[in-house]
C-alpha positions as CSV (number, residue, x, y, z in Angstrom):
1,X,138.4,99.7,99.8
2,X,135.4,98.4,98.3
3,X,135.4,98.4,94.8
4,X,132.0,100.8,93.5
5,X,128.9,99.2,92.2
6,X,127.5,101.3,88.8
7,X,124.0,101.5,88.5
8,X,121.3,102.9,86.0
9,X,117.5,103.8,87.4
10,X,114.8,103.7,84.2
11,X,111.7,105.4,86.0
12,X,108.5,105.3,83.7
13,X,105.0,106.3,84.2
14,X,103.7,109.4,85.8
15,X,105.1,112.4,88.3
16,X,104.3,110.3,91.9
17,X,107.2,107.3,90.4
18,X,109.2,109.7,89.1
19,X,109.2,111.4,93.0
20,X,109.6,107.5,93.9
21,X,113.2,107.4,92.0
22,X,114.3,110.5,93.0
23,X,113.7,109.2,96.9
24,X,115.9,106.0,95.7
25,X,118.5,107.7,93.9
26,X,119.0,110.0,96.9
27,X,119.5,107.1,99.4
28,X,121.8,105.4,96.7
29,X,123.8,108.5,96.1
30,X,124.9,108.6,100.2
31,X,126.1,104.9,99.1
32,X,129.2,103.3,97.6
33,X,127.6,103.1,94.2
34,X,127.9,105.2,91.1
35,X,124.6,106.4,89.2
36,X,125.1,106.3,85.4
37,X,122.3,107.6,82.6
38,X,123.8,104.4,80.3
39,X,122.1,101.5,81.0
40,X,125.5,99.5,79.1
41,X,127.5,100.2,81.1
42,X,125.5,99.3,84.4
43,X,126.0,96.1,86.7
44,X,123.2,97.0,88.0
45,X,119.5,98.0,86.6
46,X,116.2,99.3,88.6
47,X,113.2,99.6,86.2
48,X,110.4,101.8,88.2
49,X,107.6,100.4,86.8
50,X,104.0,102.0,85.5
51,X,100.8,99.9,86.2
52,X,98.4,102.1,85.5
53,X,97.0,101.6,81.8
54,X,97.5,98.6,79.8
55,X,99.7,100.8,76.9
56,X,102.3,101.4,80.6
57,X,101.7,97.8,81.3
58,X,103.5,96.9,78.2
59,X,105.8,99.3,78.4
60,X,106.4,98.3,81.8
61,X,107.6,95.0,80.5
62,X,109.3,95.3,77.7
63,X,111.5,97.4,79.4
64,X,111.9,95.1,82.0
65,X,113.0,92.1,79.1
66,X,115.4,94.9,77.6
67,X,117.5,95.0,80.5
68,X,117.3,91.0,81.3
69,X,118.8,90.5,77.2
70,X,121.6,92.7,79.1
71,X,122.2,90.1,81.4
72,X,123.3,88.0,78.1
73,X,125.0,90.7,75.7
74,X,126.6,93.7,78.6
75,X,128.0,93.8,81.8
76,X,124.8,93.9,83.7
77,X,124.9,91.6,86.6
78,X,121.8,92.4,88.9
79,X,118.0,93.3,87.9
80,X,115.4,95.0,90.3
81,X,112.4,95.8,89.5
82,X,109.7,98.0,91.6
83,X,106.8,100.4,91.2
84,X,103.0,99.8,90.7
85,X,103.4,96.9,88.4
86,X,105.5,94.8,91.0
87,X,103.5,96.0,93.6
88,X,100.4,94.4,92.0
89,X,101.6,91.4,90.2
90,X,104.7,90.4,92.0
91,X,104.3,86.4,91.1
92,X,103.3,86.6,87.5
93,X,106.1,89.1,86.5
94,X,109.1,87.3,88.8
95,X,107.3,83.7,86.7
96,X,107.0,85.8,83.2
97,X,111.1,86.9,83.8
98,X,113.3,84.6,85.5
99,X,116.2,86.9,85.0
100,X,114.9,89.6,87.6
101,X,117.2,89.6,90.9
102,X,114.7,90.6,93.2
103,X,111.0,92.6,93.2
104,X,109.9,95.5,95.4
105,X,106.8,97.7,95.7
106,X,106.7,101.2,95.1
107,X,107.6,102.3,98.6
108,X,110.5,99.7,99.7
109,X,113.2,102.1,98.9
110,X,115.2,101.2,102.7
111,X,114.8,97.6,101.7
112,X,116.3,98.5,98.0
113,X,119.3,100.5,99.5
114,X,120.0,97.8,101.9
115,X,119.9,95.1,99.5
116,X,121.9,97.1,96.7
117,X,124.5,98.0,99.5
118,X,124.3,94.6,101.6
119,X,124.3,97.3,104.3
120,X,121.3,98.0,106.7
121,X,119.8,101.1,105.6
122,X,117.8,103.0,109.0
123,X,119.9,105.6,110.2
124,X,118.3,108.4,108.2
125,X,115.3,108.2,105.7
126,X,116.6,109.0,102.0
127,X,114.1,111.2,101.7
128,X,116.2,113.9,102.7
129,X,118.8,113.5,100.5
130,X,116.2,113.3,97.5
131,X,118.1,113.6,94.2
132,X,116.1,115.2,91.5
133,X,115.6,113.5,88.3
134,X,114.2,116.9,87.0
135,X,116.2,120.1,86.5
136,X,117.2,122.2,89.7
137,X,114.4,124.7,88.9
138,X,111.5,122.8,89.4
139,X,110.9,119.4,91.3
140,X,107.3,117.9,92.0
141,X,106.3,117.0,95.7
142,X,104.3,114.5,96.7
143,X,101.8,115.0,99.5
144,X,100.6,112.1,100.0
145,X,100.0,108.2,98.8
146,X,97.3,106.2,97.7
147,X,93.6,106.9,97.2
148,X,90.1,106.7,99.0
149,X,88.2,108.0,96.1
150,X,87.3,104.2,94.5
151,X,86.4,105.5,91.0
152,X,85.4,102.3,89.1
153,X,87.9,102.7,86.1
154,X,91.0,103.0,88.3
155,X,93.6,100.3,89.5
156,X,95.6,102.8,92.2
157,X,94.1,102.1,95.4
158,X,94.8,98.4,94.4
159,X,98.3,99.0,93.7
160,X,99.1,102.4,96.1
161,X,96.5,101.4,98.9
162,X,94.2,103.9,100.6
163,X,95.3,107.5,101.5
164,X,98.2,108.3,103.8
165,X,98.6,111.9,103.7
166,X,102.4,113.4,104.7
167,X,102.4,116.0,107.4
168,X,102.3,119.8,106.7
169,X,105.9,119.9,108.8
170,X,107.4,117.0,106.9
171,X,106.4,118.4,103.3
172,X,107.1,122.1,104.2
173,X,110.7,121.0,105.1
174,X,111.1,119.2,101.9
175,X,110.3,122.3,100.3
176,X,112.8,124.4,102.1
177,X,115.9,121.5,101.2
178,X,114.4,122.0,97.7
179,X,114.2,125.5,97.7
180,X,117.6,125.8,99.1
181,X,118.4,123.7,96.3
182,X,117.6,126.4,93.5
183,X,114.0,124.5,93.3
184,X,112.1,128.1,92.4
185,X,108.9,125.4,91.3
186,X,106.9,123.1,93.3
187,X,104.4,120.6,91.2
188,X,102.0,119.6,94.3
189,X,101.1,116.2,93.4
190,X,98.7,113.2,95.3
191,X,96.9,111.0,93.8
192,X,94.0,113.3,94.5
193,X,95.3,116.6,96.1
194,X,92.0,118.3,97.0
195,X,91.6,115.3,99.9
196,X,94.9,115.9,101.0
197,X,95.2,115.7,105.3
198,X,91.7,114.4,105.6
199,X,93.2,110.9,106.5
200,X,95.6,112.7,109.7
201,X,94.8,112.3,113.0
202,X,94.3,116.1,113.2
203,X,92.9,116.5,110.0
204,X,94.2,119.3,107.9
205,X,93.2,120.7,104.2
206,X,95.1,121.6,101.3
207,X,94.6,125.0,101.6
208,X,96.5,124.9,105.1
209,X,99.0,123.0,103.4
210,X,98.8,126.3,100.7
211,X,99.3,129.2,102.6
212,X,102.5,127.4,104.7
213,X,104.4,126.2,101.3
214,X,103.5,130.1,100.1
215,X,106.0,131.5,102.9
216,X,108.7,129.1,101.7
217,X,111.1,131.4,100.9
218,X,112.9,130.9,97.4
219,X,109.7,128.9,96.0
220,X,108.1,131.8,93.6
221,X,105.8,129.3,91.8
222,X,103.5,126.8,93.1
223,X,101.5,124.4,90.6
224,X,98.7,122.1,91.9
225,X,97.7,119.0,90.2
226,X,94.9,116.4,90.1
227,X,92.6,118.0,92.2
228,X,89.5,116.2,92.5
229,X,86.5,118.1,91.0
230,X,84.2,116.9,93.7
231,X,86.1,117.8,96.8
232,X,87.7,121.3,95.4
233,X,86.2,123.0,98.4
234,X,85.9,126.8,98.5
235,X,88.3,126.7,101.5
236,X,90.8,125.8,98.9
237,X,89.5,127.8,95.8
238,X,90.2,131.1,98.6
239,X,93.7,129.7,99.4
240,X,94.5,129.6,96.0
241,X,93.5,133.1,95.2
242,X,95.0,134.3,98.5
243,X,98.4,132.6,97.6
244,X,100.3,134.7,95.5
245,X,102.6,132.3,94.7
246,X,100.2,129.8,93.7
247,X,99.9,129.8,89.7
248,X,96.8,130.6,88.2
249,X,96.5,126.8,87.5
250,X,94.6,123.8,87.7
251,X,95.4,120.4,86.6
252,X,91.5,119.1,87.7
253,X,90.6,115.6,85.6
254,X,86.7,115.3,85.6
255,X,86.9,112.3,82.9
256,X,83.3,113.2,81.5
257,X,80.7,115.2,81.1
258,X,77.8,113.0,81.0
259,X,75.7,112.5,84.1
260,X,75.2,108.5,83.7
261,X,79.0,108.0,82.6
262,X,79.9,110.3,85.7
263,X,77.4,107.9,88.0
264,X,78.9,105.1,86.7
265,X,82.5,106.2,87.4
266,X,81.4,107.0,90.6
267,X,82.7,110.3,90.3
268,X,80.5,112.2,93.3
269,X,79.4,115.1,90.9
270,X,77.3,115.3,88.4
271,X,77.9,118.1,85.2
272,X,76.0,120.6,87.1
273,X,78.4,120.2,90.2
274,X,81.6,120.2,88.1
275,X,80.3,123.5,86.0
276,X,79.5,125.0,89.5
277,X,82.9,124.1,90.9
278,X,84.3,125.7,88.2
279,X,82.4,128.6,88.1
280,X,83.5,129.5,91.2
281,X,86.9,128.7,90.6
282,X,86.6,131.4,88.3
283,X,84.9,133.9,90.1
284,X,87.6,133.7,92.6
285,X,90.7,133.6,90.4
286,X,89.6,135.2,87.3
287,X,93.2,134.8,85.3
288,X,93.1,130.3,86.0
289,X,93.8,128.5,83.4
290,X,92.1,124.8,83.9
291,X,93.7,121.6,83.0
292,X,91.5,118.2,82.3
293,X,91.9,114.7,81.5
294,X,88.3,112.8,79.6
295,X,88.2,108.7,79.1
296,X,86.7,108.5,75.9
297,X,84.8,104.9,75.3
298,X,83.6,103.7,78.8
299,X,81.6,101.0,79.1
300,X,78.0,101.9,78.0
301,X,79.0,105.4,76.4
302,X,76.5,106.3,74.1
303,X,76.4,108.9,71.0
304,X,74.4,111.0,73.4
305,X,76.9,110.7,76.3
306,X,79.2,111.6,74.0
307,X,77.6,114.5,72.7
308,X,77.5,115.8,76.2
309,X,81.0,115.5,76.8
310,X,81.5,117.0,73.6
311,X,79.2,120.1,74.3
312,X,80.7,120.3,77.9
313,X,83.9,121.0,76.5
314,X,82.8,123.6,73.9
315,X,81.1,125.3,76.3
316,X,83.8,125.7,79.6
317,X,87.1,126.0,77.1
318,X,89.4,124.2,79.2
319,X,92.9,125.7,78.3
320,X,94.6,122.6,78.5
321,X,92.7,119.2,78.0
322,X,94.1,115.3,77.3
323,X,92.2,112.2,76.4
324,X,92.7,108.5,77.6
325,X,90.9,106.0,75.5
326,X,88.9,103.4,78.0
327,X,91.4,100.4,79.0
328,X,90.0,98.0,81.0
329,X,91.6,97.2,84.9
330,X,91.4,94.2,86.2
331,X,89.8,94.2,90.0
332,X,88.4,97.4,89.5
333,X,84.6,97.8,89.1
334,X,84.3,98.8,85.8
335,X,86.2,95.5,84.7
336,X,82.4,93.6,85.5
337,X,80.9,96.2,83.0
338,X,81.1,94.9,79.2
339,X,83.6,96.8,77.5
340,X,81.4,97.3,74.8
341,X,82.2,100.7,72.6
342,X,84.4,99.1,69.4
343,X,88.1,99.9,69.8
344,X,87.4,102.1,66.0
345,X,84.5,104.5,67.8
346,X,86.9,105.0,71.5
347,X,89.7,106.2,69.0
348,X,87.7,108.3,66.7
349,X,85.4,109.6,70.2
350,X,89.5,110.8,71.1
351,X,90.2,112.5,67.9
352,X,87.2,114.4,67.5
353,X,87.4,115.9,71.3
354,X,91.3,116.7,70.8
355,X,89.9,118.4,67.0
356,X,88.1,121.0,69.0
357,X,90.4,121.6,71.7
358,X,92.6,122.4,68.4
359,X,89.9,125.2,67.7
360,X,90.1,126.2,71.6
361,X,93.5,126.3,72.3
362,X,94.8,128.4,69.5
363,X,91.9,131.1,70.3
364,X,93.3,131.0,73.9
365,X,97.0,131.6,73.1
366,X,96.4,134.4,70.1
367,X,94.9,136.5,73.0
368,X,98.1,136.4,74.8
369,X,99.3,138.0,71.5
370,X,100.7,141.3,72.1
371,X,100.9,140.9,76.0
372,X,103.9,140.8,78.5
373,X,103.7,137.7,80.8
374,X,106.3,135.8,83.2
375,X,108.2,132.9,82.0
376,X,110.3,130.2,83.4
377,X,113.4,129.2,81.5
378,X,113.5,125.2,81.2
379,X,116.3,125.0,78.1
380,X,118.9,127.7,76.8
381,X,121.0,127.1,73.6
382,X,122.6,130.0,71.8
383,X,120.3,132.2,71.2
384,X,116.9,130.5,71.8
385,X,115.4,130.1,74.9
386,X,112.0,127.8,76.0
387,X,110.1,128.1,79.0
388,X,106.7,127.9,79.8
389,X,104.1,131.0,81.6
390,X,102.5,129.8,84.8
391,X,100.1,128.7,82.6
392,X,101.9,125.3,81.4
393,X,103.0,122.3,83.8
394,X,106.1,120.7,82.6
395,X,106.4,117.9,79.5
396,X,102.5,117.9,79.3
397,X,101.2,121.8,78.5
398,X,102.3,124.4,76.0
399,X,105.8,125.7,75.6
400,X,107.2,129.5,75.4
401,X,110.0,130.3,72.5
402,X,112.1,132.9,73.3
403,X,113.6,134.4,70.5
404,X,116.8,135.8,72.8
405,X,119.3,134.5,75.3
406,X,117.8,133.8,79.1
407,X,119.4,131.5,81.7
408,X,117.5,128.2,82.1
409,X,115.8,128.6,85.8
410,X,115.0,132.2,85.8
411,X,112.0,133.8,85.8
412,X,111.8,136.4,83.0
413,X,109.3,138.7,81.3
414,X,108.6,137.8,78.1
415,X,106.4,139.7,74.9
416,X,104.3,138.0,73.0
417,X,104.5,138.0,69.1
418,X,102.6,135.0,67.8
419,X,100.7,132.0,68.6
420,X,100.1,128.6,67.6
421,X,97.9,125.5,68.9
422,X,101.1,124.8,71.3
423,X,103.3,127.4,72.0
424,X,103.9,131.2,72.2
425,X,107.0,132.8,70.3
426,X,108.3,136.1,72.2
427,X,111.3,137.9,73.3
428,X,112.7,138.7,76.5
429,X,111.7,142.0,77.4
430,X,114.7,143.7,80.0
């Protein structure tokens, strides 16, 4: 009998990689190797790897030279690398770090699994034995890969390629194995979601997409994320308010607020379009909560652009809101614009914006003082319980204390008692 290979899978970067892993990890765990979380005691090391910003870049690789010293100090015999940084500089990392095995793209996982196992790996994808790197209650699903959009500050369609949207059957039936599971929380997640099935040969929407996932049974929550303000079409705005399992949430990055900054990112709206998206996002769903992500610093932001961000912000009161400073990509279009706003002004530009979102938030979560509201159990230790409302995405939005016992992937009503910037502190109400 073979003897079994151990291996340890560091994923970094965002939700689509970590969807990447789980893929892997699900092929690997219908093979003769053992998975282990300690990276000692590994033969064998995959580093997923995050090209996006220049901070993931570098964490990228130093990762990537902490496992190779392992090569000299443990037992670890074999290195692969993949992801978006391999995918794009393949050459210049294998040159950088002789002591990497071998380097895939983001997508190779049959080529991985046959090369981990020495066996050909065809008979069935490994997507359906996806092994979730998440807890049971909640898992994210990817639609689709790549982007058409072209926005000049981003590197993804030169790492991830142009669209190529998964079929409604294929992701519906991912949601059932998930569901079946004890998955009770789908993240949607694409690279831009709102464009979703526009690439198909029969072209499809999101909001078909919507109203199938919504009869899944044993899914009770359904999250969407980076929607694209530009194509959020009223189609989809009515699927989400006709969804009842869709949560009154949307993670929907506009980056700025100012009309040149927006021109240049090549952003297809302008503020007036992005307030009259959201508007009738409103209208629609009067109870959403709206997620956004700003750059701060672009090349050629002035006090005024600023300003306008600034202002934008004070006047829609996102509920949830994170800032990037500006980090130049290479190929991409904004890397021929001079990166010319000081490193000082981008960081202080970050600060202020996140200073009044301060202000915002905590208004927004004292009003939920008092209330009853449902709440999904992530963590569970003696008496203490955090989840988050349907109003927080995992690791990136507010958290709920529970002051009382719950079990960690329920749904639960929760009271109120206080508020701060970041979380809400209840008790379980029976």
């Amino acid at each position: 009998m073979d003897r079994k290979k151990t291996l340890n899978l560091i994923s970094l970067g965002c939700a689509k990689n970590l969807v990447d892993s789980e893929i892997l990890l699900g092929g690997l765990n219908k093979s003769n190797i053992v998975i282990t979380d300690d990276p000692e005691k590994a033969e064998t090391i995959i580093v997923n790897t995050c090209g996006f910003l220049d901070i993931a870049r570098e964490e990228s690789i130093d990762t990537i030279l902490q496992a190779a010293e392992m090569k000299k100090t443990g037992s670890l015999k074999e290195l692969v690398v993949m992801g978006c940084l391999s995918e794009r500089y393949p050459k210049e990392i294998k040159k950088e770090i002789p002591e990497i095995d071998r380097i895939f793209g983001s997508n190779d996982h049959r080529q991985i699994v046959s090369f981990l196992t020495g066996k050909e790996f065809a008979k069935d994808d490994p997507l359906f034995f996806r092994s979730l790197m998440t807890p049971n209650h909640y898992a994210y699903i990817k639609i689709a890969e790549g982007c058409d959009n072209g926005c000049s500050f981003c590197s993804i369609p030169l790492m991830r390629g142009l669209q190529k949207s998964r079929t409604i059957p294929s992701i519906v039936d991912e949601a059932e194995r998930l569901a079946e599971n004890g998955t009770k929380e789908l993240l949607v997640i694409a690279q831009d979601s709102t464009s979703y099935g526009w690439d198909l040969e029969k072209k499809v929407y999101l909001s078909n997409l919507l109203y199938e996932l919504n009869n899944v049974e044993g899914i009770e929550w359904i999250r969407i994320h980076y929607a694209h303000p530009a194509h959020l079409s009223q189609r989809i705005i009515n699927a989400m308010a006709d969804c009842e399992k869709v949560c009154n949430y949307l993670d929907m990055p506009i980056q700025h607020a100012s009309d040149n900054m927006l021109k240049s990112m090549r952003r297809g709206l302008g503020q007036d379009g992005i307030r009259n998206r959201i508007s009738r996002l409103r209208e629609s769903v009067p109870n959403i909560a709206l997620r956004t992500t700003l750059i701060a610093g672009y090349p050629g932001e002035t006090e005024q652009d600023f300003k306008q961000m600034k202002d934008f912000i004070k006047e829609i009161r996102f509920d949830r809101l994170g800032v990037f400073t500006y980090s130049e990509e290479e190929g991409t279009l904004a890397a021929d614009l001079e990166d010319n706003v000081p490193r000082e002004i981008k960081d202080d530009r970050k600060n202020e914006i996140l200073e009044s979102q301060h202000d915002i938030s905590l208004e927004k979560n004292e009003s939920f003082v008092g209330k009853t509201m449902k709440v999904i159990i992530d963590e569970s230790e003696g008496n203490i319980s955090v989840g988050r409302s349907e109003y927080d995405s995992p690791e990136i939005d507010n958290i709920v204390h529970l002051r009382s016992k719950a079990e960690v992937g329920t749904i639960v009503n929760a009271e109120i008692k206080k508020a701060n910037e970041y979380e809400l502190i209840g008790d379980v109400r029976s």
